[in-house]
C-alpha positions as CSV (number, residue, x, y, z in Angstrom):
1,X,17.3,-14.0,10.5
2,X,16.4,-11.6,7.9
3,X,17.6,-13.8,5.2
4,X,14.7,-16.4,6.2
5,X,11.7,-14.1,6.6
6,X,13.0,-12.5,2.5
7,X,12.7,-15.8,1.6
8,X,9.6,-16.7,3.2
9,X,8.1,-13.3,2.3
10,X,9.4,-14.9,-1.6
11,X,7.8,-18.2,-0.9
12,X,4.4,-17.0,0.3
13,X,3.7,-14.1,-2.2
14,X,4.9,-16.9,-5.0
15,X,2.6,-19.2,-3.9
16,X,-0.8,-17.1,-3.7
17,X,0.2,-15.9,-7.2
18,X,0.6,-19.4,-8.4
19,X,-3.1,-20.1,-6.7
20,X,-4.5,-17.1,-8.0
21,X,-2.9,-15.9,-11.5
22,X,-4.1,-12.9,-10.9
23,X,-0.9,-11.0,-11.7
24,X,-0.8,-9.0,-8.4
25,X,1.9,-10.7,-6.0
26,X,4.6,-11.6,-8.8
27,X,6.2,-8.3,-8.7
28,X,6.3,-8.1,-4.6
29,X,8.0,-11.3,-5.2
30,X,10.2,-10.5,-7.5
31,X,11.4,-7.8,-5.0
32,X,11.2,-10.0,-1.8
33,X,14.1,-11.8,-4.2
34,X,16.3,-8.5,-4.8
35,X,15.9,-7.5,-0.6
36,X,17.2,-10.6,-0.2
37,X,20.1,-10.8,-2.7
38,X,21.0,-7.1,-1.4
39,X,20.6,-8.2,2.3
40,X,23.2,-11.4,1.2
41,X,25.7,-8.8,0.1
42,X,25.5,-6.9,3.5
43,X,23.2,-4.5,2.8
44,X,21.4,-2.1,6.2
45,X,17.6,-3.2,7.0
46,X,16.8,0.0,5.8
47,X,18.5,-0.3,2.2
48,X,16.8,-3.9,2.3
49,X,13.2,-2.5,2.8
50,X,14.1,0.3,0.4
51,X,15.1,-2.0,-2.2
52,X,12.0,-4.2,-1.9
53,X,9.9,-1.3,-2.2
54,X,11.9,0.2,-5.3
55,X,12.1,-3.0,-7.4
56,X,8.3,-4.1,-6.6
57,X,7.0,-0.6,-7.6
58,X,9.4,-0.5,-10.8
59,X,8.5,-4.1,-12.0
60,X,4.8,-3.4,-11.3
61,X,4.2,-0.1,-13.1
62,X,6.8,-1.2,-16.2
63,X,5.8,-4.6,-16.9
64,X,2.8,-5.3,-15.5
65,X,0.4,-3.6,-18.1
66,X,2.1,-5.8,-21.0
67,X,1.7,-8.8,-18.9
68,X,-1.6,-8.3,-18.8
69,X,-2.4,-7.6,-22.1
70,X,-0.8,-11.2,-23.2
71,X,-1.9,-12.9,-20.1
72,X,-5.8,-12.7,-21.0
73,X,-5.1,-12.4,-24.6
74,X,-7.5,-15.6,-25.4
75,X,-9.6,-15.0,-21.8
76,X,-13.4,-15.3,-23.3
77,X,-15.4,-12.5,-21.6
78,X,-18.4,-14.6,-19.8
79,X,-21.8,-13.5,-18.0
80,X,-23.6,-10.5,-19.6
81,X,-20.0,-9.1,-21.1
82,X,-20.1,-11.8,-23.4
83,X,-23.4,-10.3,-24.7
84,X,-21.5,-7.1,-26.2
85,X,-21.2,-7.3,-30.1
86,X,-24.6,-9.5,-30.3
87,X,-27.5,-8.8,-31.9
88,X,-30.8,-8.4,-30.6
89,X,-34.5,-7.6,-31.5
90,X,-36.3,-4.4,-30.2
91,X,-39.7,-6.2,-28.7
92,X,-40.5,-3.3,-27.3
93,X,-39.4,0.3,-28.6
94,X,-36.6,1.8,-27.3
95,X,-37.5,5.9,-25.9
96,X,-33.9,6.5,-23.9
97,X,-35.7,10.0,-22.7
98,X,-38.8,8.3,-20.9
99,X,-36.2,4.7,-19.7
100,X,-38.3,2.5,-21.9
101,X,-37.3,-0.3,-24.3
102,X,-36.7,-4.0,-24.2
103,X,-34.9,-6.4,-25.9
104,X,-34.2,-9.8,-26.7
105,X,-31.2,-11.5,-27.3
106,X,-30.3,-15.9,-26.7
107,X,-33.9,-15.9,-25.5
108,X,-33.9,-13.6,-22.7
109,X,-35.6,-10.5,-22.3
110,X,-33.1,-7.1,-21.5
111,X,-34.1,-3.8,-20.8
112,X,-32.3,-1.4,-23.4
113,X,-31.6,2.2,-24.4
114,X,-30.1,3.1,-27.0
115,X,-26.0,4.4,-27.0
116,X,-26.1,7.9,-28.8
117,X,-28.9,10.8,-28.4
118,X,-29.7,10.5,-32.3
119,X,-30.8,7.3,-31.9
120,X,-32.8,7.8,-28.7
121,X,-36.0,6.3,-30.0
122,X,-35.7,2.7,-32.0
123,X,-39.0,1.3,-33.4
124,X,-39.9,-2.4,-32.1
125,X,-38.9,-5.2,-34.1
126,X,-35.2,-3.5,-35.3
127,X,-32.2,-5.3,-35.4
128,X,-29.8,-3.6,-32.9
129,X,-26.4,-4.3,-32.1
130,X,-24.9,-4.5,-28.2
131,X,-22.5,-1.9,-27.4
132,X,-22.1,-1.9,-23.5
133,X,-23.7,-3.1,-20.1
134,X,-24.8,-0.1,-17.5
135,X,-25.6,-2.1,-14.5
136,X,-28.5,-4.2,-15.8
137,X,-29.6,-2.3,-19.0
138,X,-28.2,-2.8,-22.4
139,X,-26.6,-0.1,-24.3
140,X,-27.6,-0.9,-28.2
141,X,-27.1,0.9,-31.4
142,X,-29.4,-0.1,-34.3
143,X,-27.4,-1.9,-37.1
């Protein structure tokens, strides 16, 4: 009986990975696989659950960062990420002390402040480059 619900436990974490691609249930896979190969060769319940544990951990800590890192090699950011490296116009100045400043960029209008205390005041109508996003503000540098 144990043989079947490995396998199943395989099957089911296989699929939602292959639905999501998320890179999350692969490795819990992966160990489902090695439980079972280690519950074929007679190993305790115990060992089993041990095993699956082990392996998943192992393969999700070691391999998991790489994956990633290839995986969404080519992923273009999208939303307001995709904003960061853009330039933008100051069309109203930029005071980071008093939370004032606005800019455009694609059209639309952004509040801004600006990234680095040296820079906390940028006169209207400068070119300024897009560093981050803090919640709905843009964090900008001038060029």
């Amino acid at each position: 009986m144990l043989n079947i619900i490995w396998l199943v436990l395989f099957a089911v974490l296989l699929v939602i990975e292959v639905a999501t691609l998320a890179l999350t249930t692969i490795w819990f896979a992966l160990g489902a696989l090695v439980a079972y190969i280690a519950q074929w060769l007679g190993a305790p319940f115990l060992v089993q659950i041990v095993v699956f544990v082990i392996v998943s951990i192992v393969l999700l800590l070691s391999t998991r960062p790489i994956a990633v890192k290839y995986f969404n090699k080519n992923r273009t950011q999208t939303n307001v990420y995709s904003l960061i490296g853009e330039k933008a116009v100051v069309i109203e100045a930029i005071n980071t002390i008093l939370a004032k400043g606005r800019v455009t960029v694609n059209g639309q209008e952004w509040a801004a402040k600006a990234e680095t205390e040296d820079a906390a005041i940028i006169p209207k109508n400068t070119v300024v480059v897009i560093s981050e996003v803090q919640g709905v503000k843009l964090i900008v540098h001038p060029i």
